[in-house]
Phi, psi and omega in degrees: 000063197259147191243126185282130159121359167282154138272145159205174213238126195215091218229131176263140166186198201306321161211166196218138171254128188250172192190137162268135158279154206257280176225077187061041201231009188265153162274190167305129168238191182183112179237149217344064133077039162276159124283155156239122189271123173228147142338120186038100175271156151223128182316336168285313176269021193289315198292281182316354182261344176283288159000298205287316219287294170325307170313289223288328184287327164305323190276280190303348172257002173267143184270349181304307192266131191062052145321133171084326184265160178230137185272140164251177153203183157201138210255141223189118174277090159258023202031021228019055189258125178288315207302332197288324199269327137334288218272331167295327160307318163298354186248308165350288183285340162285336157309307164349291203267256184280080153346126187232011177211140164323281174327317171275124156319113168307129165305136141210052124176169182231147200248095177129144032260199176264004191256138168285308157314318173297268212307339164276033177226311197296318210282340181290334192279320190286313161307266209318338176274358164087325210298139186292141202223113147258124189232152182254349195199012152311088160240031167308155184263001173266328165306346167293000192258106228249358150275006163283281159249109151300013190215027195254151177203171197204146181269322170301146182281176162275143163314349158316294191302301179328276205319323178286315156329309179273328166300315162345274191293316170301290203278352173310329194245001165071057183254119199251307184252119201242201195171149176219133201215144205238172141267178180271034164227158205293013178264311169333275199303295190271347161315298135001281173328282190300077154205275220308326191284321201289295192274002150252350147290002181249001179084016191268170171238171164243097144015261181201170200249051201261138156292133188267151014328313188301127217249350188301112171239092173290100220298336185294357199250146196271300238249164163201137191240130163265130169231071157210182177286153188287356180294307177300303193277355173307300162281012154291320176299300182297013169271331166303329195274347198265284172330322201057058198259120185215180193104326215245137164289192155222108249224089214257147121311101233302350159304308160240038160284039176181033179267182223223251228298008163269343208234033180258175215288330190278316167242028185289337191265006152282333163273338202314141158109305206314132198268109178244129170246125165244161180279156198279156191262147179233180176236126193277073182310145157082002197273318167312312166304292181336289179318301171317327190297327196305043197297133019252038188283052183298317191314329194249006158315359178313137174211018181275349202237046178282123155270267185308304196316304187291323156319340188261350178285336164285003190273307167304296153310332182288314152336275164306321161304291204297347183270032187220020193028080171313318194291349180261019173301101146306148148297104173106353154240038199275155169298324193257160207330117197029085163024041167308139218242006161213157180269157167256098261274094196235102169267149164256134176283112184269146147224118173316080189260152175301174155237179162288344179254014176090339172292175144272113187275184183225124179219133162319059175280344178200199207200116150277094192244117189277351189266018097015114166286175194305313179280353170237031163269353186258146168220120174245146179244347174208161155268336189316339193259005170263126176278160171246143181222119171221176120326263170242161168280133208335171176275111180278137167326135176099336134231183193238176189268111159223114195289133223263142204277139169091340175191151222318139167343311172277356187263122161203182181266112163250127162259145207272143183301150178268189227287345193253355172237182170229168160220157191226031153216156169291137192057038178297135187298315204243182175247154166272128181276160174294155167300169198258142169099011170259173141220154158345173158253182186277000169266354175073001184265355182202164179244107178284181176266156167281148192290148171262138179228144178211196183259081176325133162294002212230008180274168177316297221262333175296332163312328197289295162329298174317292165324293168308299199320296212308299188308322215269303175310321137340299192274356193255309165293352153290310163312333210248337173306299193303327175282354216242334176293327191272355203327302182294354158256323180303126172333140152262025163254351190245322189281049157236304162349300175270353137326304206283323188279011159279323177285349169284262230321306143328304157291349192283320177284317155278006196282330148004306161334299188279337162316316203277103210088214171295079228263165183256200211254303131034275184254023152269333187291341167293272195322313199284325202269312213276340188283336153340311188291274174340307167298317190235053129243004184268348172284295159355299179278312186297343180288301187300338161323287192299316192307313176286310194293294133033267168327277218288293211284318195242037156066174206276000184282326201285329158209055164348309206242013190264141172223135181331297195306300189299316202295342174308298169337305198252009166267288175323314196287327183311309188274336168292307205273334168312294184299324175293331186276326161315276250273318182263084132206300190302339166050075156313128190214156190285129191244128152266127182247142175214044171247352208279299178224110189323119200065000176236145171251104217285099183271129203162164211269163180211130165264160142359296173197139204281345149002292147314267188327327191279311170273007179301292201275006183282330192293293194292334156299337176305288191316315195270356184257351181268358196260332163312285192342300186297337168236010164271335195297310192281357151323300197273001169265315146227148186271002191286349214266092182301351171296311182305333208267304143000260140007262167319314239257326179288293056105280219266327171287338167266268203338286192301326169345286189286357173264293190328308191305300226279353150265317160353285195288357183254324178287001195227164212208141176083206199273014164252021150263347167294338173269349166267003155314292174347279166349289166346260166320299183314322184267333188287319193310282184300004174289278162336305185294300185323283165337293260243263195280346155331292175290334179310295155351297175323289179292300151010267181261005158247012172267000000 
């Protein structure tokens, strides 16, 4: 039943098996000692049709299988012509339909093609007639769809199972940014496809997507997964070799993950490195002998690399088993691999290594086995071959990721976080604020406590400060010696006046004090209320002073009835009964501020409202501008009288304080608005002593 303008191979017998040669590609074979002339060899495709030849003669001489029956076949050279591959399916199914010799055995079923495309064009014509269609070497993943072909079947995984295998192994190596390159048939296309859906769900990109012909090689890109036949993809490889484009993995399909002539001395440095998924190699008993016999094919004995051979040889048993009803196959008396009642989805993983002689070996690193759970079906046995394909690099703790506008997903930017956030993983989308009372480190990758700042005893300047506080109570408890030596010449309404304005002074210099560490909540209502109090009760006494001086220069009618002790009194208690109330209502309480200054936590006292301090100190600018009045008027009445001049001189020395202090104390933040408090104090108190008490002190020690 030879169909004119095929070469074909033709054995008649009880059923018959049809088979396409894919392309011119078998040599002289020799069955019960015809030669058969088939056309142009090439050494890759030499083995399957022997395979087949080989199978179909096991199967007819076991007396088990198919008892009685004898298998034929006949074999076709379809050049890789679709029209050719047609028109013998049309003559197929027309045996089918119209017997045209008795004698001759009818096909009932064909074996092939080895093209995904020819066998999806063979399988449309085929479904509707029921005829069984097995193919060795289909592995689109659209022949799987059994309402298209309902009659189509495969020794082979399907590309599906490849494409996950290969996302697999991408992401294994963290190859993140790819390149991709297809033929123009459906082994191509949707192989691809299904890859392209597999690594972006894994957050992996695609470059780019090209069909070959199209010469586009993008040198940035490291890694590039090929999905076509090596018929296709051969002049795209002399193009590499003419550019001379290395460097790069390749990630192959097992259609030309094992073809032998990329991995000779001419493309080795263009291949070295290269990623192969191949069908697992089996071994055929009795196939070697077989083969020898065939003369003069000695040359072509290799059984050590079988893929294709054994698929098409199991193709062939899946056949027969199945006319010897395969569906009642025990588990574990099954035909195929540890008697198994299917086959199972197994790749071996290649990597394209140098030899000593500049050629390329294929060495076996790792195995896809799908009969697996899921996290242990890719098994790598070496790493030597890995390179990294990124776009860009990662992103370092401490910046974030910003995807660069205009191009693939994995291409970015990192920027670095700003100064108040972090980020502490690599390739963080985004930066973080710190927990409060944290800041950043100066690398943006972690988060510290923030430094505290107050006024430390152990600082320079607080030392300082300190020192002056000590002396000036020191010269106050010296002073208060010296009044007390002098008591019996002295008024006892003016030592008791100048006592009492020592014991202010004194307290003004401890009041100094509470400045100084950490401060509570405690010692903030002391900082707010008491060095106030204490200043105006020593303005106070001196007002009473004046008050007197007063008295003495415009006689006893002008303030007669004013006596010290009152003026104390009725001066003082305003500002006493203020301050007691300021402290429990207004409730000064300690603020960590860490807004003040960026990375420090400003420790401080805060009021309620700035209100208090504010008639706090306006009360006390009333007394000193009424106690200037009183003792510049009684200056000017008689000037002998040096107390009043004294006086003024205290008076006119708390002014300029206070116009300095309060831009100071409003321009300065931390513990230098606390030290320009100090400051404050420390100099009105000694101004006061000086003034006040100095000449007394004076007149004294020279009696």
């Amino acid at each position: 039943m030879a169909i004119p303008d095929l070469q074909s191979v033709v054995k008649q017998g009880d059923v018959m098996t049809f088979r396409w040669l894919m392309a011119m590609i078998f040599a002289i074979v020799e069955v019960n000692d015809d030669p058969l002339l088939l056309p142009n060899v090439t050494i890759g495709y030499m083995t399957p049709p022997p395979a087949m030849i080989f199978a179909i003669v096991e199967v007819n001489d076991d007396p088990l299988l198919l008892p009685n029956v004898t298998i034929g076949y006949m074999i076709y050279d379809t050049c890789f012509n679709a029209h050719k591959a047609v028109k013998a399916t049309v003559s197929f199914i027309g045996s089918e339909i119209i017997p045209r010799q008795e004698n001759i055995c009818k096909p009932r079923a064909i074996i092939g093609s080895a093209s995904s495309s020819f066998s999806s064009i063979i399988g449309r014509f085929l479904g509707p007639f029921s005829i069984p269609q097995i193919s060795y070497a289909a592995t689109c993943k659209c022949l799987s769809d059994k309402k298209e072909y309902p009659s189509f079947f495969r020794t082979i995984p399907s590309d599906a199972f490849q494409a996950t295998a290969m996302a697999r192994i991408v992401s294994h190596f963290h190859w993140v940014f790819l390149g991709a390159l297809q033929d123009d048939y459906d082994y191509g296309k949707q192989g691809i496809a299904q890859f392209a859906k597999e690594v972006e769900n894994k957050g992996h990109c695609l470059d780019f997507i090209e069909t070959i012909p199209n010469n586009r090689i993008l040198t940035k890109v490291s890694v590039i997964v090929v999905f076509s036949s090596e018929r296709i993809f051969s002049p795209f490889v002399e193009e590499l070799w003419k550019r001379n484009i290395t460097g790069k993995i390749w990630i192959a399909s097992e259609d030309w993950a094992t073809f032998q002539p990329y991995t000779s001395q001419r493309l080795a440095h263009i291949f070295k490195g290269t990623i192969g998924f191949a069908l697992r190699r089996s071994s055929i008993p009795g196939f070697y002998e077989f083969l020898v016999t065939l003369q003069p094919l000695t040359q072509f004995t290799d059984v050590s690399h079988m893929r294709d051979t054994y698929h098409t040889y199991i193709a062939i048993y899946a056949l027969a088993h199945a006319l010897h009803d395969l569906q009642q196959c025990v588990p574990g008396q099954g035909p195929w691999d540890n008697a198994t009642c299917a086959v199972i989805t197994i790749y071996e993983i290649l990597n394209w290594q140098k030899n000593t002689e500049g050629d390329l070996d294929f060495k076996v690193v790792g195995i896809f086995d799908s009969s697996y759970p899921q996290e242990n079906q890719l098994r790598i046995d070496s790493s030597e071959f890995v390179p990294s394909s990124l776009c860009s690099n990662s992103c370092q703790p401490g910046t974030r990721k910003a995807t660069q506008i205009g191009k693939p997903l994995c291409c970015h930017d990192c920027i670095a976080c700003p100064q108040v956030q972090f980020s502490n993983e690599t390739d963080s989308q985004e930066c973080f604020q710190c927990p409060k009372y944290f800041w950043p480190t100066e690398h943006r990758n972690a988060c510290v406590l923030m430094a505290e700042e107050f006024l430390p005893l152990y600082d320079p300047v607080t030392i300082t400060l300190l020192v002056l506080s000590l002396i000036g109570i020191l010269l106050v408890s010296v002073v208060v010696a010296m009044m007390y030596t002098q008591r019996p010449l002295m008024n006892d309404e003016n030592l008791k006046v100048n006592l009492l304005i020592l014991v202010a002074l004194g307290g003004s210099f401890g009041s100094a004090l509470v400045f100084i560490g950490k401060p509570t909540d405690n010692v903030c209502r002391l900082r707010e209320t008491f060095p106030c109090v204490m200043l105006s009760l020593a303005i106070t006494c001196m007002l009473a002073k004046c008050t007197r001086i007063v008295q003495d220069c415009f006689g006893p009618v002008a303030v007669n009835s004013l006596k010290q002790k009152y003026v104390v009194a009725f001066c003082f208690t305003p500002q006493l009964v203020f301050s007691l109330v300021w402290a429990l209502v207004s409730d000064p309480r300690v603020n960590y501020n860490t807004t003040a200054r960026l990375g420090t936590i400003i420790i401080e006292c805060t009021l309620t409202s700035p209100l208090w301090a504010i008639c706090s100190l306006t009360y006390l600018i009333i007394l000193a501008i009424l106690c200037l009045c009183l003792a510049s008027k009684a200056h000017s009445k008689d000037s002998s009288l040096t107390e009043g001049k004294f006086i003024t001189y205290n008076m006119l020395f708390l002014f300029m304080v206070v116009v300095a202090f309060i831009p100071a104390y409003m321009s300065t933040q931390g513990k230098h608005t606390i030290i320009s408090e100090m400051f404050a104090i420390i100099a009105v108190a000694f101004a006061f002593l000086c003034c006040s008490f100095v000449p007394k002190c004076y007149k004294i020690y020279k009696k």
